[in-house]
C-alpha positions in Angstrom: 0.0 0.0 0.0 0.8 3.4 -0.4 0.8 5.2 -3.8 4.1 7.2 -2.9 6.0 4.2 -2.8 3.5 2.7 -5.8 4.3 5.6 -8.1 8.1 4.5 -8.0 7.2 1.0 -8.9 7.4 0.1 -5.3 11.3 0.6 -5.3 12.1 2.2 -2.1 13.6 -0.9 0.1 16.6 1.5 0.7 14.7 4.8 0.5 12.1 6.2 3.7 8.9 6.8 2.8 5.3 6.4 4.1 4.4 3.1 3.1 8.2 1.7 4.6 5.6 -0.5 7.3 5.2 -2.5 3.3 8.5 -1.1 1.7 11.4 -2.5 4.0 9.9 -2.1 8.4 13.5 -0.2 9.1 12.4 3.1 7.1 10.2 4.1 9.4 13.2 4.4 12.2 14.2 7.2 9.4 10.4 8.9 9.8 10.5 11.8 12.1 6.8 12.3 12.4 3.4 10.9 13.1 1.6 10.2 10.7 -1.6 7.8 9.8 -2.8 6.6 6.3 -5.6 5.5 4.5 -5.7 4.1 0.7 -7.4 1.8 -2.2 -5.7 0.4 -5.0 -7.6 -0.6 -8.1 -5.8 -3.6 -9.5 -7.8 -5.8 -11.8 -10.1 -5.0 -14.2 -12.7 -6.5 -12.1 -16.0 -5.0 -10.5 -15.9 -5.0 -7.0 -12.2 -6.3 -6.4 -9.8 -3.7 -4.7 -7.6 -3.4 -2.1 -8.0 -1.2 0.9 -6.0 -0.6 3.9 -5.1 1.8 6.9 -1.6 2.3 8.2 0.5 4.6 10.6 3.5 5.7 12.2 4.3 6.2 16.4 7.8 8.1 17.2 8.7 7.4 20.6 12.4 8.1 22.3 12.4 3.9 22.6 11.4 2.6 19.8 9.0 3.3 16.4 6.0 1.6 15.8 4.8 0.9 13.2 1.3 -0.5 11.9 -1.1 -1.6 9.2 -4.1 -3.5 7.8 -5.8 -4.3 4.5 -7.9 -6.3 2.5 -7.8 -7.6 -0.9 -11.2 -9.6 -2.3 -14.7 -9.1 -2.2 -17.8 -11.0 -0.7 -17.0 -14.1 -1.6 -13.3 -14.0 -1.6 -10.7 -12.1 0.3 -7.2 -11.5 1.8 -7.3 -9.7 5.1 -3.6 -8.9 6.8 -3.0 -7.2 9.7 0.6 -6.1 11.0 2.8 -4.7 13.4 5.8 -3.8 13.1 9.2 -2.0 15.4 12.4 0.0 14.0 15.3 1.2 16.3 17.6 3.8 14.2 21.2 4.2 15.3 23.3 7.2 14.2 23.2 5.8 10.6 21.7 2.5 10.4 18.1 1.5 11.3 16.9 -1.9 11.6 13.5 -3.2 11.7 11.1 -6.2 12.1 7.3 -7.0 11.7 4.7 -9.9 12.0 2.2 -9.6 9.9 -1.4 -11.9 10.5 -3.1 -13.4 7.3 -6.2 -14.6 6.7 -7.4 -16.7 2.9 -11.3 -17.2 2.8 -13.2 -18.2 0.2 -17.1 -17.7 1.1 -19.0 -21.2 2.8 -15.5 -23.7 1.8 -12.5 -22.3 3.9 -10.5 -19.9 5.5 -6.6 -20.2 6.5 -4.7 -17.7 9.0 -1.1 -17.5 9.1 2.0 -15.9 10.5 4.2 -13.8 8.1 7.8 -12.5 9.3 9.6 -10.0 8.0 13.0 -7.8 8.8 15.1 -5.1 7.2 18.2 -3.1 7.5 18.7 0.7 6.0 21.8 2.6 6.8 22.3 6.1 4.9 26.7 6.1 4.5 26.4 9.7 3.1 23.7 12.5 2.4 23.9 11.3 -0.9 23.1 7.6 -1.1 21.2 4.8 1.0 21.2 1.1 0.9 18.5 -1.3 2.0 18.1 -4.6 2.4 14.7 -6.4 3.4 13.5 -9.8 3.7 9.9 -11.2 3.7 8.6 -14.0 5.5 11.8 -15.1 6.7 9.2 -17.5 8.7 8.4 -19.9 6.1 4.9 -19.4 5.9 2.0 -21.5 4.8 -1.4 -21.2 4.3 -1.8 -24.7 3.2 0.3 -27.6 4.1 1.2 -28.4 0.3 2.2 -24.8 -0.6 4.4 -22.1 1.3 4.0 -18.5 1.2 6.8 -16.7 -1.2 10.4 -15.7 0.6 11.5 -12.8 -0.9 15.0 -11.2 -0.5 15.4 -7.4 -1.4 18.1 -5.4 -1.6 18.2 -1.7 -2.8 20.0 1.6 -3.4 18.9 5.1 -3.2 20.7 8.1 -4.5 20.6 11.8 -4.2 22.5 13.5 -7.1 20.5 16.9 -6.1 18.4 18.3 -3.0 15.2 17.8 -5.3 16.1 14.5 -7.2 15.8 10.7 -5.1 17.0 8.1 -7.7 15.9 4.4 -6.0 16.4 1.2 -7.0 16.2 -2.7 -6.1 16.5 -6.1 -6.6 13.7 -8.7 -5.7 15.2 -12.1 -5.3 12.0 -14.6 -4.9 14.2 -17.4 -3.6 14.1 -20.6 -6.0 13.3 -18.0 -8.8 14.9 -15.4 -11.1 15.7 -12.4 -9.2 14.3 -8.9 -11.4 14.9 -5.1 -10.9 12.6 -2.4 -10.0 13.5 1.3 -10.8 12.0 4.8 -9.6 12.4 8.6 -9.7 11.1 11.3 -8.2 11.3 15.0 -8.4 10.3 18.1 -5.8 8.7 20.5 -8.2 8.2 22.5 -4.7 8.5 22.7 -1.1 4.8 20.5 -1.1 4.5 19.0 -5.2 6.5 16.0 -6.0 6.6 13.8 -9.7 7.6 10.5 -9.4 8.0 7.5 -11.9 9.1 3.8 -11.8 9.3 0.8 -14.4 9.2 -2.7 -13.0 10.9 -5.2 -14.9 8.9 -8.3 -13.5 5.7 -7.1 -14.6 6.5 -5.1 -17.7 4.7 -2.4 -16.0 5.8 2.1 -16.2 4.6 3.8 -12.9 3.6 7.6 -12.6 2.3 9.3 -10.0 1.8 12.9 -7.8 2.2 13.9 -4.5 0.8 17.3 -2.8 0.5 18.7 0.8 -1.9 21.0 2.4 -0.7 21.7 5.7 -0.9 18.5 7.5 -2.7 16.4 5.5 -0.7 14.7 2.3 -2.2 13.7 -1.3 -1.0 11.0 -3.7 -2.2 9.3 -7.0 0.1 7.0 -8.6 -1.0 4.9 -11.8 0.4 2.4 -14.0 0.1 1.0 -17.0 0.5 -2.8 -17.8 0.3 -5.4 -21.4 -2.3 -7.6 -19.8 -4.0 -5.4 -17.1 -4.3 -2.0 -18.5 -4.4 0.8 -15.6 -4.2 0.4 -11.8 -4.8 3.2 -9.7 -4.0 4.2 -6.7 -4.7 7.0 -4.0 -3.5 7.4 -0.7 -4.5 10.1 2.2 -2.1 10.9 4.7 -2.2 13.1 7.9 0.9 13.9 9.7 1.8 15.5 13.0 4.6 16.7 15.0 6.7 17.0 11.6 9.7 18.3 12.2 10.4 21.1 9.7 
């Protein structure tokens, strides 16, 4: 979730961001607000079948917290996961860690929970690069006996060539698969209007999208275009307090 990180082709393991809870569970050590999200993501050319969810952010001196849910189906079939997760950031390195609850259901024939684990590193060297490594469900997951979830293994660089240019970029490493690269831009127009792109190589897919503030509250729209799907959309409302300016 989150169209920020959606608009970039969901590229920012090493890179920040709002949606870091999904992205890589260390970025949100980097975060140094509040914040608390909402968002649907139109996927499939489908009536009825979307994906919704709700996420935040909780500084504390301790520890950052981290959490989110969402929900992927319709009436008669659905995804549900709900997640928590924790970041610690030390002088230049944070690392990160979240358990994630999912539920499988398929209306009157069954339904299957699970535990998904995941953890991440991100450590910004210099002002003018990052690097991020992430890995999900590092618990060997199932939902059924005969078939485990995915592990994936990311790892990801950001760069800064200028104070209004973030260049990110990663490599998703499905393990027992072909690993494929993921690439996104984006560019501050202004203080509060960003432009942001992304191509993902997996899914043949070119990412756009626009981000806006109005005092606290933060708009984004990211789209993309795909061979077989055509358009997904996605919009994300953010409010965000105690940002430090």
């Amino acid at each position: 979730m989150g169209a920020g990180a959606y608009s970039r082709a969901n590229s920012l393991v090493a890179v920040p961001d709002l949606s870091s809870i999904y992205q890589n569970p260390a970025g949100i050590g980097y975060l140094d607000y509040h914040f608390a999200a909402v968002a649907i993501h139109k996927t499939l050319p489908v009536e009825g079948l979307l994906t919704v969810g709700a996420w935040g952010n909780i500084k504390s001196k301790i520890v950052d917290i981290g959490f989110s849910a969402d929900n992927f189906g319709d009436e008669y079939y659905h995804e549900t996961r709900i997640g928590l997760g924790a970041a610690k950031k030390m002088d230049k390195v944070s690392m990160g860690i979240k358990f994630s609850f999912l539920n499988n259901a398929i209306k009157e024939m069954s339904s299957k929970q699970t535990l998904l684990g995941e953890f991440g590193i991100l450590a910004t060297p210099s002002k003018f690069f990052s690097v991020g490594l992430h890995v999900m469900n590092f618990t060997r997951a199932k939902l059924y006996v005969s078939q485990s979830l995915p592990t994936f293994v990311n790892f990801g660089i950001g760069l800064n060539p200028s104070k209004k240019i973030n260049i990110s970029g990663q490599i998703d490493y499905p393990i027992g698969e072909k690993p494929f690269l993921k690439l996104g831009m984006a560019y501050q127009i202004k203080d509060h209007l960003k432009l942001s792109t992304g191509v993902n190589q997996n899914l043949n897919a070119i990412h756009f999208g626009v981000s806006f503030d109005v005092k606290n509250y933060r708009f984004a729209y990211a789209v993309s275009t795909h061979p077989n799907v055509g358009l997904s959309n996605h919009i994300t409302l953010a409010f965000l307090w105690n940002e430090k300016k």
